[in-house]
C-alpha positions, 0 to 999 in steps of 0.5 A, a space after each residue: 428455489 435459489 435465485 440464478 447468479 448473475 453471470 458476467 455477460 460476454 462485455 464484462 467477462 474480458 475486464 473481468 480477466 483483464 482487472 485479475 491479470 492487473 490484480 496478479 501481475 502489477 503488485 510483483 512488477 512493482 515490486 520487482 522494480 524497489 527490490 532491484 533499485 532500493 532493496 524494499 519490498 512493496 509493502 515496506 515502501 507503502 509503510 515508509 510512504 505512509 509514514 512519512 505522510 503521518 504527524 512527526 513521521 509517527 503511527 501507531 502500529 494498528 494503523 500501520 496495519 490498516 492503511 496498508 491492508 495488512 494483518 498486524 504480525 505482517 506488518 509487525 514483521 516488516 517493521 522490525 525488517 525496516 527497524 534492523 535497516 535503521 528506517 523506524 524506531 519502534 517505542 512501547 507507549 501506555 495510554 488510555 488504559 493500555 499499552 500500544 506500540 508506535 513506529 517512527 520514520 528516522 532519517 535515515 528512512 526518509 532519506 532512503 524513501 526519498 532515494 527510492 521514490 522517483 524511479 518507484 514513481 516512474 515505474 508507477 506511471 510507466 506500468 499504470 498512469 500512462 497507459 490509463 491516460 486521461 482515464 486513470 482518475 476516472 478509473 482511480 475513482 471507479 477503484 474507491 468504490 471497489 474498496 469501500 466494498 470491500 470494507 476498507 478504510 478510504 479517508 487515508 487514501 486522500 
Protein backbone atom coordinates (compact mmCIF):
# COMPACT_ATOMS: atom_id res chain seq x y z
CA UNK A 1 0.00 0.00 0.00
CA UNK A 2 1.59 3.41 -0.92
CA UNK A 3 1.61 6.14 1.34
CA UNK A 4 -0.79 9.22 0.27
CA UNK A 5 1.31 12.43 -1.50
CA UNK A 6 1.65 15.10 0.64
CA UNK A 7 -0.60 17.29 -1.42
CA UNK A 8 0.12 21.16 -1.23
CA UNK A 9 -2.53 22.67 1.25
CA UNK A 10 -4.79 25.74 -0.02
CA UNK A 11 -1.92 28.14 2.06
CA UNK A 12 0.94 26.36 -0.07
CA UNK A 13 -0.80 25.83 -3.32
CA UNK A 14 -0.84 29.94 -4.33
CA UNK A 15 3.29 30.22 -3.51
CA UNK A 16 3.61 27.38 -5.15
CA UNK A 17 2.35 28.96 -8.46
CA UNK A 18 3.71 32.24 -7.59
CA UNK A 19 7.40 30.77 -7.14
CA UNK A 20 6.78 28.81 -10.77
CA UNK A 21 5.48 32.02 -12.62
CA UNK A 22 8.88 33.85 -11.03
CA UNK A 23 10.69 30.23 -12.20
CA UNK A 24 9.48 30.82 -15.87
CA UNK A 25 9.35 34.53 -16.22
CA UNK A 26 12.32 36.14 -14.22
CA UNK A 27 15.07 34.42 -16.33
CA UNK A 28 13.60 35.59 -19.89
CA UNK A 29 12.95 38.99 -18.37
CA UNK A 30 16.56 39.39 -17.41
CA UNK A 31 17.47 38.35 -20.33
CA UNK A 32 15.58 40.67 -22.24
CA UNK A 33 16.93 43.47 -20.51
CA UNK A 34 21.25 42.36 -21.36
CA UNK A 35 20.27 41.24 -24.86
CA UNK A 36 18.79 44.86 -25.71
CA UNK A 37 21.26 46.85 -23.49
CA UNK A 38 24.68 44.64 -23.93
CA UNK A 39 23.92 42.30 -26.42
CA UNK A 40 24.58 38.89 -23.97
CA UNK A 41 22.38 36.64 -23.02
CA UNK A 42 22.21 35.58 -19.32
CA UNK A 43 24.10 32.85 -18.97
CA UNK A 44 27.07 34.50 -20.89
CA UNK A 45 26.87 37.57 -18.36
CA UNK A 46 26.70 34.88 -15.49
CA UNK A 47 29.92 33.18 -17.12
CA UNK A 48 31.89 36.70 -17.29
CA UNK A 49 30.50 37.63 -13.78
CA UNK A 50 32.04 34.53 -12.29
CA UNK A 51 34.88 34.80 -14.04
CA UNK A 52 35.74 38.35 -13.25
CA UNK A 53 35.22 36.92 -9.60
CA UNK A 54 37.76 34.24 -10.27
CA UNK A 55 42.04 34.45 -9.46
CA UNK A 56 43.57 36.08 -12.66
CA UNK A 57 40.06 36.39 -14.18
CA UNK A 58 40.79 32.23 -15.00
CA UNK A 59 38.49 29.05 -14.69
CA UNK A 60 38.75 25.64 -15.70
CA UNK A 61 36.00 25.28 -18.14
CA UNK A 62 34.33 22.23 -15.58
CA UNK A 63 33.98 24.94 -13.33
CA UNK A 64 32.48 27.19 -15.45
CA UNK A 65 29.75 24.68 -16.18
CA UNK A 66 29.00 24.15 -12.35
CA UNK A 67 28.83 27.53 -11.17
CA UNK A 68 26.77 28.36 -13.47
CA UNK A 69 24.44 25.01 -13.87
CA UNK A 70 25.19 24.14 -17.20
CA UNK A 71 26.21 21.20 -18.99
CA UNK A 72 29.65 21.33 -20.17
CA UNK A 73 28.71 21.41 -24.40
CA UNK A 74 26.11 24.50 -23.03
CA UNK A 75 28.68 25.94 -21.77
CA UNK A 76 31.68 25.15 -24.23
CA UNK A 77 29.40 26.97 -26.65
CA UNK A 78 28.88 29.83 -25.17
CA UNK A 79 32.18 30.50 -24.46
CA UNK A 80 33.47 30.24 -27.85
CA UNK A 81 30.15 32.83 -28.18
CA UNK A 82 32.25 35.04 -25.62
CA UNK A 83 35.53 33.94 -27.24
CA UNK A 84 34.48 34.97 -31.32
CA UNK A 85 33.43 38.69 -29.39
CA UNK A 86 37.22 38.75 -27.69
CA UNK A 87 35.56 38.41 -24.11
CA UNK A 88 37.63 35.02 -23.14
CA UNK A 89 40.62 33.43 -24.26
CA UNK A 90 40.35 29.73 -24.44
CA UNK A 91 44.07 27.83 -23.57
CA UNK A 92 44.34 23.81 -23.56
CA UNK A 93 46.41 23.01 -20.22
CA UNK A 94 48.08 19.58 -19.20
CA UNK A 95 48.29 18.54 -15.55
CA UNK A 96 47.81 15.93 -13.13
CA UNK A 97 47.70 13.50 -15.85
CA UNK A 98 45.47 14.92 -18.12
CA UNK A 99 44.57 17.77 -20.41
CA UNK A 100 41.98 20.28 -19.40
CA UNK A 101 40.71 23.66 -20.87
CA UNK A 102 40.65 26.99 -18.93
CA UNK A 103 38.75 30.27 -19.84
CA UNK A 104 40.04 33.88 -19.33
CA UNK A 105 38.34 37.01 -18.97
CA UNK A 106 40.24 39.54 -21.41
CA UNK A 107 39.98 42.99 -21.05
CA UNK A 108 37.96 43.50 -23.28
CA UNK A 109 35.27 41.11 -21.41
CA UNK A 110 35.94 42.94 -18.06
CA UNK A 111 35.44 46.21 -19.80
CA UNK A 112 32.26 44.92 -21.65
CA UNK A 113 30.85 43.34 -18.17
CA UNK A 114 31.70 46.61 -16.43
CA UNK A 115 29.46 48.46 -19.17
CA UNK A 116 26.49 45.77 -18.88
CA UNK A 117 26.70 45.55 -15.02
CA UNK A 118 24.69 48.79 -13.73
CA UNK A 119 21.53 48.82 -15.94
CA UNK A 120 21.89 44.57 -15.47
CA UNK A 121 22.00 45.19 -11.68
CA UNK A 122 19.24 47.90 -11.95
CA UNK A 123 16.90 45.64 -13.37
CA UNK A 124 17.91 42.99 -10.78
CA UNK A 125 16.50 45.23 -7.98
CA UNK A 126 13.82 46.92 -10.10
CA UNK A 127 12.17 43.18 -10.87
CA UNK A 128 13.32 41.30 -7.32
CA UNK A 129 15.19 43.21 -4.67
CA UNK A 130 12.79 45.86 -4.50
CA UNK A 131 9.68 44.35 -4.32
CA UNK A 132 11.17 41.82 -1.83
CA UNK A 133 12.29 44.61 0.48
CA UNK A 134 13.53 43.93 3.64
CA UNK A 135 12.33 40.27 2.92
CA UNK A 136 14.76 39.67 -0.02
CA UNK A 137 17.95 38.14 2.32
CA UNK A 138 15.43 36.21 4.19
CA UNK A 139 14.12 34.75 1.18
CA UNK A 140 17.68 34.72 -0.29
CA UNK A 141 18.40 32.34 2.55
CA UNK A 142 15.02 30.19 2.14
CA UNK A 143 16.49 29.96 -1.67
CA UNK A 144 20.05 28.38 -0.49
CA UNK A 145 18.24 25.47 0.90
CA UNK A 146 16.13 25.05 -2.34
CA UNK A 147 19.53 24.75 -3.81
CA UNK A 148 21.48 22.44 -1.64
CA UNK A 149 18.17 20.30 -2.54
CA UNK A 150 18.52 20.21 -5.24
CA UNK A 151 22.34 19.10 -5.23
CA UNK A 152 24.08 22.11 -6.27
CA UNK A 153 27.22 23.57 -5.17
CA UNK A 154 26.37 26.68 -2.80
CA UNK A 155 30.16 27.56 -1.54
CA UNK A 156 30.51 29.52 -4.92
CA UNK A 157 27.34 31.72 -4.14
CA UNK A 158 29.09 33.60 -1.37
Amino acid sequence: MEDEPRWLTDEERPAWIALCKTLMTLPGALESQLLRDADLTLFGYMILARLSLSEGGTKQMSDIAEMANGSLPRTSHAVARLEARGWVTRTVCTGQGRRFTVATLTDAGRAHLEAAAPAHVAEVRRLVVDPLGEDFLRVGGAIERVVEALGLPTGSLR
